[in-house]
TORTORLO-497971 format. One record per atom (N, C-alpha, C): residue number from 1; atom name; z, y, x negated. Coordinates in steps of 0.02 Angstrom, whole numbers, plus 50000, padded with zeros to 5 digits. Example, Ala and Ser with C-alpha at 12.3 -4.5 7.8 and 13.67 -1.06 7.14 Angstrom:
! TORTORLO-497971
<pos->1 | site->N | zz->50390 | yy->49716 | xx->49340>
<pos->1 | site->CA | zz->50390 | yy->49775 | xx->49385>
<pos->1 | site->C | zz->50390 | yy->49835 | xx->49340>
<pos->2 | site->N | zz->50354 | yy->49888 | xx->49358>
<pos->2 | site->CA | zz->50357 | yy->49947 | xx->49316>
<pos->2 | site->C | zz->50394 | yy->50002 | xx->49355>
! end
This chain:
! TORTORLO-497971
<pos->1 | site->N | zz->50000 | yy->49941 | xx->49957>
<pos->1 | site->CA | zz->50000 | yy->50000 | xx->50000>
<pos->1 | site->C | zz->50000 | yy->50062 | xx->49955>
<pos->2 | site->N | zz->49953 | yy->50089 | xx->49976>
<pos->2 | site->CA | zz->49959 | yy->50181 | xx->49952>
<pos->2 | site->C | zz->49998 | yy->50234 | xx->49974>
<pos->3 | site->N | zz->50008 | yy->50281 | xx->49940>
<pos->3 | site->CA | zz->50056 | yy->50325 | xx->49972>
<pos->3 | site->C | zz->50092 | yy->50348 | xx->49911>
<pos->4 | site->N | zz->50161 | yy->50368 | xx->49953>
<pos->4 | site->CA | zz->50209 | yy->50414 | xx->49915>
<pos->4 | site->C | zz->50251 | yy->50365 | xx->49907>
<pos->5 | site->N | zz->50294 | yy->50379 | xx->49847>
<pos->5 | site->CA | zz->50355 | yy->50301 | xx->49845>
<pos->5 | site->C | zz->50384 | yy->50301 | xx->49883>
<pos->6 | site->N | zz->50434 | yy->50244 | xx->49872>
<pos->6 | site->CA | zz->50465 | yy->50207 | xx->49919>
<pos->6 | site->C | zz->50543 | yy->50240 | xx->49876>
<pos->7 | site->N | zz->50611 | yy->50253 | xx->49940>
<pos->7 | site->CA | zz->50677 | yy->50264 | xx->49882>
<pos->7 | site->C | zz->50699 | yy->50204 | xx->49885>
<pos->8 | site->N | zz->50726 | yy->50166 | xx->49834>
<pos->8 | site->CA | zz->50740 | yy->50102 | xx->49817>
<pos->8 | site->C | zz->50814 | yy->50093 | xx->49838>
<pos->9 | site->N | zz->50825 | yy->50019 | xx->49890>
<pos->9 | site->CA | zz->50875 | yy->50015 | xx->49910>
<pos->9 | site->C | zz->50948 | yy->50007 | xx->49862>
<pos->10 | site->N | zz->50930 | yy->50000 | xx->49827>
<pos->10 | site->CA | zz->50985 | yy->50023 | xx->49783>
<pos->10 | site->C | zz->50960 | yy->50025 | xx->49716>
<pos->11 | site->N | zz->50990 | yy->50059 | xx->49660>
<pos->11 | site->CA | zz->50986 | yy->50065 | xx->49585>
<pos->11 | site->C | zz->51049 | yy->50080 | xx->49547>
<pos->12 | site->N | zz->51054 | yy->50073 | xx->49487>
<pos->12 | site->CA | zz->51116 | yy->50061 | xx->49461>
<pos->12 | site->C | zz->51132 | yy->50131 | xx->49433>
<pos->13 | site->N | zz->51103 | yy->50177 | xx->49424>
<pos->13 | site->CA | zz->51119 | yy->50250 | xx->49411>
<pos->13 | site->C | zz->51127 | yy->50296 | xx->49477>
<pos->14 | site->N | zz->51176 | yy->50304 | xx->49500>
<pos->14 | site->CA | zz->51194 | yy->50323 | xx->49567>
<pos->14 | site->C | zz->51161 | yy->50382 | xx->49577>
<pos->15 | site->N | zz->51167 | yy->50447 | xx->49508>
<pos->15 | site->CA | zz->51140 | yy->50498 | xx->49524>
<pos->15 | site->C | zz->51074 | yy->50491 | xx->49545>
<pos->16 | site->N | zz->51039 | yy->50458 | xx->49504>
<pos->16 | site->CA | zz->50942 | yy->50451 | xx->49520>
<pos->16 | site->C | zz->50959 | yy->50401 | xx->49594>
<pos->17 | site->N | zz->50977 | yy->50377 | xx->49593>
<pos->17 | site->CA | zz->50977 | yy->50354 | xx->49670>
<pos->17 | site->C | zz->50969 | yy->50418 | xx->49706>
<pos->18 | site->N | zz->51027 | yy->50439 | xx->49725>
<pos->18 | site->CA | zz->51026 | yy->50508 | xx->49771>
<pos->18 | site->C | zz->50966 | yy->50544 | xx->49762>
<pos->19 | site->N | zz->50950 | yy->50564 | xx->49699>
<pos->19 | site->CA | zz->50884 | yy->50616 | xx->49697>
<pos->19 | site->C | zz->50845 | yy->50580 | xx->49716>
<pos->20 | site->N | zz->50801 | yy->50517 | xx->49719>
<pos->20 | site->CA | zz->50765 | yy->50479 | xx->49760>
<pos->20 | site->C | zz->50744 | yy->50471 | xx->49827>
<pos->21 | site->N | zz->50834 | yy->50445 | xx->49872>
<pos->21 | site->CA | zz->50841 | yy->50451 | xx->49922>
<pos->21 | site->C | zz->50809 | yy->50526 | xx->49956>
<pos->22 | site->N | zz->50840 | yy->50590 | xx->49927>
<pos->22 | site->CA | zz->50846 | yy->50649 | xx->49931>
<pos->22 | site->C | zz->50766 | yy->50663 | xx->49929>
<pos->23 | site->N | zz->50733 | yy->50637 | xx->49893>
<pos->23 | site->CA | zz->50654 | yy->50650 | xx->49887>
<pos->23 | site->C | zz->50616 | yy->50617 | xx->49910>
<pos->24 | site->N | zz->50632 | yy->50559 | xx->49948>
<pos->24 | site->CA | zz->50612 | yy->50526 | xx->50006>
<pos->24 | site->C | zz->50622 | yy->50585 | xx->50083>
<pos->25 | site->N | zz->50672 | yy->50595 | xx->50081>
<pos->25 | site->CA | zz->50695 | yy->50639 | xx->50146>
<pos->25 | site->C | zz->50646 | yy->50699 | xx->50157>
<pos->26 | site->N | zz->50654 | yy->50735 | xx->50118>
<pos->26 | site->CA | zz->50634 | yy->50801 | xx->50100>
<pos->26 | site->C | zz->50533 | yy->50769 | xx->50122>
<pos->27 | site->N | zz->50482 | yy->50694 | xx->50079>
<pos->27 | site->CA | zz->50456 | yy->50702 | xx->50091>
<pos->27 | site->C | zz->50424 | yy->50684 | xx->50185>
<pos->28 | site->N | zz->50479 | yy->50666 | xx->50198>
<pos->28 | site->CA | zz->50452 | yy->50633 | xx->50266>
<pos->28 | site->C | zz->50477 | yy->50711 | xx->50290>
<pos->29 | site->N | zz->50513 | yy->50741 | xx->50291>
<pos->29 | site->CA | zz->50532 | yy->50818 | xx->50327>
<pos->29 | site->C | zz->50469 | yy->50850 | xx->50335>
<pos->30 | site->N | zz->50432 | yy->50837 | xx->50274>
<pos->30 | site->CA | zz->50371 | yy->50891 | xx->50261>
<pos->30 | site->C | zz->50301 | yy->50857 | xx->50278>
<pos->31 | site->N | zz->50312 | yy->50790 | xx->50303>
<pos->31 | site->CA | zz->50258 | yy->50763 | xx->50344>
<pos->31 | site->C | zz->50230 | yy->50710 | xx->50309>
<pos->32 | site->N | zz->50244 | yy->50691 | xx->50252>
<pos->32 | site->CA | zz->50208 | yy->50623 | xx->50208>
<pos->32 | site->C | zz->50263 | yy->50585 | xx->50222>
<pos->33 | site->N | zz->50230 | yy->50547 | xx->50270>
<pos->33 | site->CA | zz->50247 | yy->50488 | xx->50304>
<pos->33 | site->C | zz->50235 | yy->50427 | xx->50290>
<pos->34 | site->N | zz->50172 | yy->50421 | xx->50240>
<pos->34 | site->CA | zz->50144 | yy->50353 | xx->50229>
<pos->34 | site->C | zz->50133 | yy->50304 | xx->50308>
<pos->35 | site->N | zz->50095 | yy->50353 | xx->50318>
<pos->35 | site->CA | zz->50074 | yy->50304 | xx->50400>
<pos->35 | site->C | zz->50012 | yy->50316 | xx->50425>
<pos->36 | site->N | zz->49981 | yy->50331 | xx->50378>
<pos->36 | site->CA | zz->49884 | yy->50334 | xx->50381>
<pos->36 | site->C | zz->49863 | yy->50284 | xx->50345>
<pos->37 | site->N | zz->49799 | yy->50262 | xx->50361>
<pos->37 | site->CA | zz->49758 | yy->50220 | xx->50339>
<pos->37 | site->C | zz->49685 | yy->50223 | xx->50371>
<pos->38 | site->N | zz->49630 | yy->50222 | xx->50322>
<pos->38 | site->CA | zz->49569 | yy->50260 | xx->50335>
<pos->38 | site->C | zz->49509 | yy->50175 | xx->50331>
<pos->39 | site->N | zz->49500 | yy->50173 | xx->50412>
<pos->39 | site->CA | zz->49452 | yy->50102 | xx->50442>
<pos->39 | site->C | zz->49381 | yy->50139 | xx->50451>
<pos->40 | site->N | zz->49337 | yy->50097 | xx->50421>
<pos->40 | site->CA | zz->49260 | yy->50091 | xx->50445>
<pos->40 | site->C | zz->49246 | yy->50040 | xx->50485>
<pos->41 | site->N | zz->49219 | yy->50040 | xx->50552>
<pos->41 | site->CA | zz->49213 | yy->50015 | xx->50574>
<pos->41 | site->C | zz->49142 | yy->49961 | xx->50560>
<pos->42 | site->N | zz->49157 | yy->49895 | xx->50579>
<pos->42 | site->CA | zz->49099 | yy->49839 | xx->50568>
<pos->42 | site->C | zz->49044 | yy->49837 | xx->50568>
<pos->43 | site->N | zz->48978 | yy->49857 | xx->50555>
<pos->43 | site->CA | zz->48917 | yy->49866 | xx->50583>
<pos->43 | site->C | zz->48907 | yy->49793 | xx->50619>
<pos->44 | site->N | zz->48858 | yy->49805 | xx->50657>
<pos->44 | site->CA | zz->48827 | yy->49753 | xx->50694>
<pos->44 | site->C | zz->48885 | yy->49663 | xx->50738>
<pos->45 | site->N | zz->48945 | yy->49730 | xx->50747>
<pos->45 | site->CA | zz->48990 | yy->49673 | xx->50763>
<pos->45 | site->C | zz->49029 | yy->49727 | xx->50831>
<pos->46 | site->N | zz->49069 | yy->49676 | xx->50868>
<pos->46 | site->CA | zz->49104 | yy->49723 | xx->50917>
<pos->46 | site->C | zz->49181 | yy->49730 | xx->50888>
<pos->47 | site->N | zz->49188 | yy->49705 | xx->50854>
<pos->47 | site->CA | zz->49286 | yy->49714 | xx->50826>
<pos->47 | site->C | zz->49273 | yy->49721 | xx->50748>
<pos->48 | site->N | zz->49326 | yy->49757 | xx->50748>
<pos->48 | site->CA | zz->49339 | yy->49755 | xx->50674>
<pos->48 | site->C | zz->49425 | yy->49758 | xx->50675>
<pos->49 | site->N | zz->49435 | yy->49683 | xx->50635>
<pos->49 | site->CA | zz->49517 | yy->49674 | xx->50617>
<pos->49 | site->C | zz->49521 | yy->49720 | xx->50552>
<pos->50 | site->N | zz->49582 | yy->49766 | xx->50553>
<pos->50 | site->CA | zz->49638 | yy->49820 | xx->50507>
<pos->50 | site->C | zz->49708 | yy->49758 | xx->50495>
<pos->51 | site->N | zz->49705 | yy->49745 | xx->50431>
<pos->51 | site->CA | zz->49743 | yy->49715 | xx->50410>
<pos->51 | site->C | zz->49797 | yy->49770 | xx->50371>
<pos->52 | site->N | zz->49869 | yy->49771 | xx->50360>
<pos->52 | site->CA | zz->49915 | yy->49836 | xx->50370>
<pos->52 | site->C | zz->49990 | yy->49778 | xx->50389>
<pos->53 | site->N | zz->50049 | yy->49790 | xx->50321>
<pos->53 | site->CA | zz->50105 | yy->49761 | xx->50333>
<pos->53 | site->C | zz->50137 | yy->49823 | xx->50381>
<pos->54 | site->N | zz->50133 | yy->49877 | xx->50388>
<pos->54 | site->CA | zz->50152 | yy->49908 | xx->50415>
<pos->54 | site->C | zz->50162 | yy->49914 | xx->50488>
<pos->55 | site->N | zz->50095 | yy->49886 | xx->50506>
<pos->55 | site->CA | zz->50086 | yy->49855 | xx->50614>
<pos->55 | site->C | zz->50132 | yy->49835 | xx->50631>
<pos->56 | site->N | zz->50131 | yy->49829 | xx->50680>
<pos->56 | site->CA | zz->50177 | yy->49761 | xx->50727>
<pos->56 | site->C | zz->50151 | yy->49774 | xx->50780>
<pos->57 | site->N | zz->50211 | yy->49735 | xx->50832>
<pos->57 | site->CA | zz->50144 | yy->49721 | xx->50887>
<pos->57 | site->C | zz->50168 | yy->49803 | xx->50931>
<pos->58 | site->N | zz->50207 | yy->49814 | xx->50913>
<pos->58 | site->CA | zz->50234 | yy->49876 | xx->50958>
<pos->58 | site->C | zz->50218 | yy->49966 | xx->50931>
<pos->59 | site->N | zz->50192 | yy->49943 | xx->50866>
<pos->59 | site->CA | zz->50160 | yy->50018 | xx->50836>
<pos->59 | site->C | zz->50097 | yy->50048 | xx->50890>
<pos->60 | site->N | zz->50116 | yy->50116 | xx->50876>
<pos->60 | site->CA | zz->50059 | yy->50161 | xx->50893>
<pos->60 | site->C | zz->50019 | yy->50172 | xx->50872>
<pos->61 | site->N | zz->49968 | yy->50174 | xx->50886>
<pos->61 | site->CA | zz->49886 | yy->50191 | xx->50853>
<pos->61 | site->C | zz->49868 | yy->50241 | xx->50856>
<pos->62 | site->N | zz->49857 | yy->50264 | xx->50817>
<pos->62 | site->CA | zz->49810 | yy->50372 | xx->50843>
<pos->62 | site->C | zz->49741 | yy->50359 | xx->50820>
<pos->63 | site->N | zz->49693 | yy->50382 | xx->50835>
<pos->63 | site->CA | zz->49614 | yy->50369 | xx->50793>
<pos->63 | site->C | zz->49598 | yy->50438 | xx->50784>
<pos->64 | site->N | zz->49586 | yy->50470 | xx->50717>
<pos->64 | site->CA | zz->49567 | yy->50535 | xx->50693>
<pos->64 | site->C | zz->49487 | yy->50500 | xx->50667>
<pos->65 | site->N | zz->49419 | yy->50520 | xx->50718>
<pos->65 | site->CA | zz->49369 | yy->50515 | xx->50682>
<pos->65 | site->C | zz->49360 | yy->50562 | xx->50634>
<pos->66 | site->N | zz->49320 | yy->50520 | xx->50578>
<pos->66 | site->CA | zz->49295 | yy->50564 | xx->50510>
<pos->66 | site->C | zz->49225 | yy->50569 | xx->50524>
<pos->67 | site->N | zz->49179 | yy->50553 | xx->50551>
<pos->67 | site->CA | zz->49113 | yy->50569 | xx->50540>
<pos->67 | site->C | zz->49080 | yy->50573 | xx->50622>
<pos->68 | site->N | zz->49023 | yy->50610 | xx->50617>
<pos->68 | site->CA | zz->49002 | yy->50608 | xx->50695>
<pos->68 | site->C | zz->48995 | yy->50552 | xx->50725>
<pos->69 | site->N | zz->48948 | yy->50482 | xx->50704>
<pos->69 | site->CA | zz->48952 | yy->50428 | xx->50728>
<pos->69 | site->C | zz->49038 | yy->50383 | xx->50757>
<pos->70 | site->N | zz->49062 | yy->50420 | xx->50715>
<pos->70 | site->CA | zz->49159 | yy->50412 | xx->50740>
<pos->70 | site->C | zz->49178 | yy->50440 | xx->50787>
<pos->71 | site->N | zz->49164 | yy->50493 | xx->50815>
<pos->71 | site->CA | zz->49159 | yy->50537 | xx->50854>
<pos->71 | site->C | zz->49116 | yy->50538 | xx->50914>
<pos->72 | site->N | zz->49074 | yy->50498 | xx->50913>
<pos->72 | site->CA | zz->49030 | yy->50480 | xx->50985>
<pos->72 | site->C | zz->49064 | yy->50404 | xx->50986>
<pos->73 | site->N | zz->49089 | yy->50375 | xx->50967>
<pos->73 | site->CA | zz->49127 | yy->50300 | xx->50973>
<pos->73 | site->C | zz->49175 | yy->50316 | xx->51016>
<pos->74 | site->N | zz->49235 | yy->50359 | xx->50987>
<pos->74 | site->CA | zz->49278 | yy->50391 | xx->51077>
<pos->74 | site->C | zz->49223 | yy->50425 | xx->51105>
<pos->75 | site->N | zz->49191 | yy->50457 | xx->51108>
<pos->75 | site->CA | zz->49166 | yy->50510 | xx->51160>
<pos->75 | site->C | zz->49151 | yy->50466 | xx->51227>
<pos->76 | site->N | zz->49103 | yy->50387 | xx->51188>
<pos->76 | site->CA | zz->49092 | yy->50361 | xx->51227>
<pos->76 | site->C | zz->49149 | yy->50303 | xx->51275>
<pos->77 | site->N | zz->49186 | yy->50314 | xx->51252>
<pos->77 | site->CA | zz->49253 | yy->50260 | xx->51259>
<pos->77 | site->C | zz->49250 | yy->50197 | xx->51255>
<pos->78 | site->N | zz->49182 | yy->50192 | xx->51193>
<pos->78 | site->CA | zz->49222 | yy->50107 | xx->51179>
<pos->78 | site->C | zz->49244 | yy->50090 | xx->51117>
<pos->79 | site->N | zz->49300 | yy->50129 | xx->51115>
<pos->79 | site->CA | zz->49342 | yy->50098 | xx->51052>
<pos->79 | site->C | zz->49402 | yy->50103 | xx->51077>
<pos->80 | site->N | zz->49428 | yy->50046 | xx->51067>
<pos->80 | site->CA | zz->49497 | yy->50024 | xx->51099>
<pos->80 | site->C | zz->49538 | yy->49971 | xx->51055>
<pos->81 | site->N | zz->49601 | yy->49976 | xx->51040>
<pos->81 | site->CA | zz->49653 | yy->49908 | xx->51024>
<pos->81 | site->C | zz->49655 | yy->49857 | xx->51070>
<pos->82 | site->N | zz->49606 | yy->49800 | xx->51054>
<pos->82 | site->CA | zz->49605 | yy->49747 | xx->51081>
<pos->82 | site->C | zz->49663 | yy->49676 | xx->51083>
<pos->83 | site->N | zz->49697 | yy->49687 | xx->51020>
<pos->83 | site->CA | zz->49733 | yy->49648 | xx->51008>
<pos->83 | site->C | zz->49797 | yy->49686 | xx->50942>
<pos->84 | site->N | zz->49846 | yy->49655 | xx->50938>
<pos->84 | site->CA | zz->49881 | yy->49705 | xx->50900>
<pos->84 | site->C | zz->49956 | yy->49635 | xx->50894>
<pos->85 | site->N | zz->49965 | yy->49641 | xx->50828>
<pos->85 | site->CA | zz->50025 | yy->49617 | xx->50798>
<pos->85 | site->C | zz->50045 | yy->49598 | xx->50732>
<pos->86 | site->N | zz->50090 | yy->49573 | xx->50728>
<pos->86 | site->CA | zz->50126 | yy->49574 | xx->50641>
<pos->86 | site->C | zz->50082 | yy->49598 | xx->50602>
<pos->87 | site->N | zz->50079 | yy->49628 | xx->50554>
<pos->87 | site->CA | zz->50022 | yy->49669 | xx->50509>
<pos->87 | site->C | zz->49964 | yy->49656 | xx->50516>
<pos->88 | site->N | zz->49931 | yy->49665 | xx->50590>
<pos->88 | site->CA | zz->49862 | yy->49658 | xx->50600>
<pos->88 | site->C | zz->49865 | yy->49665 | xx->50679>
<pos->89 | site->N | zz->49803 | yy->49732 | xx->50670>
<pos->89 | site->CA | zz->49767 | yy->49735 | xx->50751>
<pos->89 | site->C | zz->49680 | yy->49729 | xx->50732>
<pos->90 | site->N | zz->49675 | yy->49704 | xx->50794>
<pos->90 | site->CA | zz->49599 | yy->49715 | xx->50827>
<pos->90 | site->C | zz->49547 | yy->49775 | xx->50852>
<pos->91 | site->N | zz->49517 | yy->49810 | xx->50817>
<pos->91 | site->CA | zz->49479 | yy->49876 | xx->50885>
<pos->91 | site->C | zz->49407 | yy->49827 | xx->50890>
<pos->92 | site->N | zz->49422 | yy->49838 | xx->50957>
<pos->92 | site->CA | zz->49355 | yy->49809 | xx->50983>
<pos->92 | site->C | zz->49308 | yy->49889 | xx->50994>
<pos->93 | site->N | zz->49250 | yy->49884 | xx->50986>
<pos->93 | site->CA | zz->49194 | yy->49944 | xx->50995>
<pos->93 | site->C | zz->49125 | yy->49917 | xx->51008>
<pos->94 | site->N | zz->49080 | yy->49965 | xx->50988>
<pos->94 | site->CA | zz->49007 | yy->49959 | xx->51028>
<pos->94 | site->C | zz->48997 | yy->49919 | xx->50964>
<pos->95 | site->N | zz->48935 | yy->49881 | xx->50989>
<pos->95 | site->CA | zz->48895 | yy->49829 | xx->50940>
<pos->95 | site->C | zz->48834 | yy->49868 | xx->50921>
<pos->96 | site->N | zz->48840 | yy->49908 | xx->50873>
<pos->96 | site->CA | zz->48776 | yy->49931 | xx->50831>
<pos->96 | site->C | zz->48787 | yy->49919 | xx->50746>
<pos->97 | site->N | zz->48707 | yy->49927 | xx->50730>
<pos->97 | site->CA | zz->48721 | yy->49944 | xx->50667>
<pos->97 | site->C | zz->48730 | yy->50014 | xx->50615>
<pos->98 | site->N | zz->48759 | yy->50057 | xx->50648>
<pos->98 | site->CA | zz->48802 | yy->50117 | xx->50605>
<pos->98 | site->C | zz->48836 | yy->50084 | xx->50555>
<pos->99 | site->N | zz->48856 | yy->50114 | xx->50492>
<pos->99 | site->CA | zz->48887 | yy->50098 | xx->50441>
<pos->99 | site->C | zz->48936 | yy->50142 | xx->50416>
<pos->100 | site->N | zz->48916 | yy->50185 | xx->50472>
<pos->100 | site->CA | zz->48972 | yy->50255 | xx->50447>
<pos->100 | site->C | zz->49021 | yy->50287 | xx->50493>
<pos->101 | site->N | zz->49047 | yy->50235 | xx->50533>
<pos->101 | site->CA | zz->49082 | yy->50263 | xx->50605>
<pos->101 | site->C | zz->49161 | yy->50234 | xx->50554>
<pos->102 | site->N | zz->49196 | yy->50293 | xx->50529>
<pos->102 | site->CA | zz->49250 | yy->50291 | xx->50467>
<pos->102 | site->C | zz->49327 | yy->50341 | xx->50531>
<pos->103 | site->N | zz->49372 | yy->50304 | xx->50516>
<pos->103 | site->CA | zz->49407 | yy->50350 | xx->50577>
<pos->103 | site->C | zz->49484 | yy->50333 | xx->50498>
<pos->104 | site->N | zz->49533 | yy->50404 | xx->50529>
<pos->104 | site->CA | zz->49595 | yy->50409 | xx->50499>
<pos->104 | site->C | zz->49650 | yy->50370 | xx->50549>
<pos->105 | site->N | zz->49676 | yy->50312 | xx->50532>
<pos->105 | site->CA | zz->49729 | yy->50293 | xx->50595>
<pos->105 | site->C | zz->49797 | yy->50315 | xx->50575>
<pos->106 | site->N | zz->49830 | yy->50320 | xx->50616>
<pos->106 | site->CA | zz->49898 | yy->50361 | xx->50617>
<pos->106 | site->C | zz->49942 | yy->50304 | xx->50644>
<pos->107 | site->N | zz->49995 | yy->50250 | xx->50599>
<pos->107 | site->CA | zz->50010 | yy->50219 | xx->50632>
<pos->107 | site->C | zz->50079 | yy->50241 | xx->50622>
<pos->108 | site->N | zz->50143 | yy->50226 | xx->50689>
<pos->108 | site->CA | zz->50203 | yy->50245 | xx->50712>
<pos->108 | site->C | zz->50227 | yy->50188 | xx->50728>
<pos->109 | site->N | zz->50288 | yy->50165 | xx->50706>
<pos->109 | site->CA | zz->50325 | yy->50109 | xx->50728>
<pos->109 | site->C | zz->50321 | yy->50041 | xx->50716>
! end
């Protein structure tokens, strides 16, 4: 996984612990969350599985398209979470061959 570190559940220098912890806080305050992850969708298929330890079956999905072809995929409403659990969901969508329908997901929980 990419992102910003992780503060480590424990370490043996108490002070750097705290500044850790403390710089964990501070970065989720200011919005780096580590809860994006950037999907292209399948050409010439209707699903494309997002593999992500982060999922479960109860996370939220947001879809931020990146490119216009991403962007007529909702417009048209067929992109949807078809299936969804332990570090892995399903979007089912239109069956073409685009190669560039690239969306930002925002996952919560």
């Amino acid at each position: 996984m990419t992102g910003f570190p992780l503060a480590p559940a424990e370490l043996a220098d108490e002070r750097e612990h705290r500044r850790r912890l403390a710089a964990a806080a501070n970065r989720a305050l200011s919005g780096k969350l580590n809860a994006a992850l950037e999907v292209t969708l399948a050409a010439s298929q209707a699903t494309t599985t997002v593999g992500d330890p982060r999922l479960s079956h109860t996370s939220f999905i947001g879809c931020c398209p990146l490119t216009a072809h991403a962007a007529a995929e909702i417009g048209n409403g067929t992109l949807y979470v078809s299936a969804q659990g332990a570090g892995s969901l399903t979007l089912a969508h239109a069956n073409n061959a685009q190669t560039d329908r690239s969306f930002r997901l925002l996952i919560i929980g």
